[in-house]
N, C-alpha and C positions, 0 to 999 in steps of 0.2 A: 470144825476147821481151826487150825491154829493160828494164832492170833500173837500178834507186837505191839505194845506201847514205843508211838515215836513222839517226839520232843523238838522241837522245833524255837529256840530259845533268841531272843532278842532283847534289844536293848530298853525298847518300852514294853513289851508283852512276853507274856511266855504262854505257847501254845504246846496242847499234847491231844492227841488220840489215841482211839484202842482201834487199829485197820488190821482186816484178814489176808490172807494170801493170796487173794485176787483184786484185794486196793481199794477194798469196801470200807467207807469210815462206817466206824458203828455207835463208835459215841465218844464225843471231844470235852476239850476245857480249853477257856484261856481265862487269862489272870494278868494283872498289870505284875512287870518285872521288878521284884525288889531291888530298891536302894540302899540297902544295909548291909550288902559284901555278899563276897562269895559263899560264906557259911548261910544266909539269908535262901539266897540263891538255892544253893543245892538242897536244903532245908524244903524249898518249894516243889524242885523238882519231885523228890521224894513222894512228898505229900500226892502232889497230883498223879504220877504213875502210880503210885499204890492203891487211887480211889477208883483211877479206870482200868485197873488189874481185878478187882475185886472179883471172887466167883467166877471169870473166865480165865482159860485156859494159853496165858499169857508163856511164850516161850524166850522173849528176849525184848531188847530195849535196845531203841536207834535215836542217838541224838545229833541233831544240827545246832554249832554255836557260831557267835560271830568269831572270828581272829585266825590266826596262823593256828595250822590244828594240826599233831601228830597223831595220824589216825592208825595207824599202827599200836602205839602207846596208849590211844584214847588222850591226848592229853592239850591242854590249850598251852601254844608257846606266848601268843602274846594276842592280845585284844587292847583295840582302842577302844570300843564302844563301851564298855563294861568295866569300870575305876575293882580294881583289886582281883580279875577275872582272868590275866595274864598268868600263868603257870599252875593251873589249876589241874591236877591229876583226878580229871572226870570220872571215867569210863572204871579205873579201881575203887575212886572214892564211892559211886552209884552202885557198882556191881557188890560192894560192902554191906549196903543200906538193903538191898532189894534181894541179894543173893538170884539173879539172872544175868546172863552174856547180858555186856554193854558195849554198842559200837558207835566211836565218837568220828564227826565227820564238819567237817566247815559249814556251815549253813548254806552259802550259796552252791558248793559243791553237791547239798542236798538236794537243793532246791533243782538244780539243773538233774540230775536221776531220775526226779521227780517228774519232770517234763518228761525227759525221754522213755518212762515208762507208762504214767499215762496221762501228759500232757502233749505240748504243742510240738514237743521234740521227738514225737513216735515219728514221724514221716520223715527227718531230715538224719543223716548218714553220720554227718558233723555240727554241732554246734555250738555257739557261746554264750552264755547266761549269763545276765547282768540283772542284778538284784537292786531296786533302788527303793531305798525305804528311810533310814535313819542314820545309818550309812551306805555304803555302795559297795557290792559283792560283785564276786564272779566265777564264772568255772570254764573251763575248755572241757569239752567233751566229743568223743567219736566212738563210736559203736564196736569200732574195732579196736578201741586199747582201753575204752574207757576213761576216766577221770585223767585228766595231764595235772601230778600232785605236784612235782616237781623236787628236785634234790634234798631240796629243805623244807618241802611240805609247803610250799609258797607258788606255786604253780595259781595261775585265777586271780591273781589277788590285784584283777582290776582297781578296784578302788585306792588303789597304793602307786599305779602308773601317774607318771605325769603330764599332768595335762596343761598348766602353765609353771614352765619354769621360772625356778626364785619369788613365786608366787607366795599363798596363802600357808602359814605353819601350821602342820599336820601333827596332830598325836603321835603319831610314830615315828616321827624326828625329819622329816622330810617337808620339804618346800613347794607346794603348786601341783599336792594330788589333785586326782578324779574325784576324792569323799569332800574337798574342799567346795566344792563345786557342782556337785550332783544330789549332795545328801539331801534328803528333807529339814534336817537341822540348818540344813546352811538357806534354803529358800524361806522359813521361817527366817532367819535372821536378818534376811536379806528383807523382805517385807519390813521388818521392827526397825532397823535401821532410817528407811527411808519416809515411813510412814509414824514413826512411833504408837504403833499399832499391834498389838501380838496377833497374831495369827495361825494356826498348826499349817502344816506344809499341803496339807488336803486344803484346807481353805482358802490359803494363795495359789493352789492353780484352780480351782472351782471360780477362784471369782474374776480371773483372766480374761472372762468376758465382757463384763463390765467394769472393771477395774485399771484403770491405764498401767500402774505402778505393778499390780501382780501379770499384768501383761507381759509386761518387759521382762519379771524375771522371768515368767514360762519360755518367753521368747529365747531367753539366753540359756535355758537351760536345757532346751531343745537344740540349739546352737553347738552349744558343746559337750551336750550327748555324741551329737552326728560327727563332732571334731575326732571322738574317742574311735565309735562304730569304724569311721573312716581307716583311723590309725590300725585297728585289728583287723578289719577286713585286707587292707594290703600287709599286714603282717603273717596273719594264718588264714587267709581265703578258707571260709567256713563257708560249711553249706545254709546256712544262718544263723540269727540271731536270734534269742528269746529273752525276751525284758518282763521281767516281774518285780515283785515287790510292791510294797501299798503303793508307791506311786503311781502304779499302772492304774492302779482304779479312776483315775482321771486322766486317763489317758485322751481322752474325746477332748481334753483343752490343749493339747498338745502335738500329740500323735502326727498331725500330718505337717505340719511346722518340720518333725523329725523328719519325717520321708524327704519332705524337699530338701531338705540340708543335706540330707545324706549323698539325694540325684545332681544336685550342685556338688558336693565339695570330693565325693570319691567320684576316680578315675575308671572306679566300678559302678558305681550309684544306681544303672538305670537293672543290674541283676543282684545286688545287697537284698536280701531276704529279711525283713523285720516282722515278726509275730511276737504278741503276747504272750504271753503266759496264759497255758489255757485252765490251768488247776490254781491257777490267782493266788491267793496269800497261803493256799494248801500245799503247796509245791514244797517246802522244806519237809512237811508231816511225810508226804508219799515218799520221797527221797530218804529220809530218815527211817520209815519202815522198809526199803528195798534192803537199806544196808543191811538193818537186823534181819530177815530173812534169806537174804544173801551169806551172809554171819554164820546160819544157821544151815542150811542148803543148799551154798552153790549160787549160780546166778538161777535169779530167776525167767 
């Protein structure tokens, strides 16, 4: 059966598998994200799709990154998360190294694919993906047009909406985004701040329970999660919503704190549709291999 290496690239990890055409992983890698640029970087990627190419019958390569992504071109227009990862000619640089089709796609845009083929998004007609890990992604999706990229390939780019204006200064030149406020970086810091305590962003909502200080932030950060939800739901009435990214994994300190925010503060709230992510931090991988097969044959 033919077989894609997908890539699913982040700003702490870099994940890849070898999955078949029916969305089988058959064997993975992850690896912590180098700090030494984008030559680093790509250097990596290389390595690891070449190790889970080996001896099989590999026909192409699907990668999810963070940033404004011309996926036509494969090409990254700009990335905050990743210092020197902005203008990076992907998908020619990979398909150089590998000599296989390379199809470059925004990671959350992946990630949402990923759902709708065999995640939480197979039963719903429309919906929006929010990615919430180190920063905050997103995607519009509908069954009938597909991905919403947008004119300038900026379509999704949740984490770049504002959520308090004249707020928090964002990497990408803007004041009182959603990555300000949603990221895992920022609830770490937000813990360090008050406690002078480090903590990873998993640890400050795991310890929500008994922790008064990582309480509050989950509390707020559940708060204006449901600020956002609210805003898109009366913006593009989705048939739901699907939240991944490693924060989902503690979702159980959280989780229903969202719901009620949501049934309070939208004019929708008591039919707003909130599911998880049900292929969990996998969702870029499957996303990433639909594209390369899709690349390759068509939809699938």
């Amino acid at each position: 059966m033919e077989r894609v290496v997908s890539v699913d690239l982040g700003a702490t990890s870099l994940k890849a598998a070898l999955i078949d055409r029916t969305g089988n992983i058959l064997c993975r890698k992850t690896i912590a994200t180098s700090k030494a640029g984008r030559a680093a970087i790509i250097e990596q990627m290389v390595t690891v799709i070449q190790d889970l190419a080996r001896g099989e019958s590999v026909k192409a390569v699907g990668i999810g990154t963070p940033g404004f992504v011309d996926s036509k071109m494969g090409s990254v227009l700009l990335a905050t998360n990743i210092p020197g990862w902005s203008g990076t000619h992907l998908a020619h640089t990979l398909q150089e190294h590998l000599g296989l089709p390379v199809v470059v796609e925004n990671d959350a845009n992946a990630a949402a694919l990923g759902e709708a083929w065999k995640g939480a998004g197979q039963s719903l007609e429309s919906f929006i993906m929010i990615t919430l890990g180190t920063g905050v992604g997103g995607a519009l999706y509908s069954r009938r047009t597909g991905l919403l990229s947008g004119s300038g390939f900026r379509g999704g780019e949740i984490g770049h909406a504002i959520l308090y204006p004249g707020g928090a200064a964002c990497a990408c030149g803007q004041k009182g985004c959603v990555e300000q406020y949603l990221s895992g970086h920022v609830l770490e810091a937000n813990y360090l701040r008050r406690t002078n305590k480090r903590l990873s962003s998993a640890e400050v909502l795991a310890a929500a329970a008994k922790d008064d200080v990582a309480r509050g932030i989950a509390e707020r950060f559940a708060f204006d999660l449901a600020v956002l939800i609210t805003s898109l739901q009366n913006i593009f009435d989705p048939a739901g919503f699907v939240i991944g990214g490693g924060l989902v994994h503690w979702r159980a300190t959280w989780w229903s704190w969202l719901d009620r925010n949501v049934r309070e503060q939208c004019v929708h709230g008591g039919r707003v549709c909130l599911l998880p992510a049900a292929t969990g931090n996998d969702a870029g991988l499957y996303g990433a291999a639909y594209l390369a097969f899709s690349n390759l044959m068509g939809a699938l």
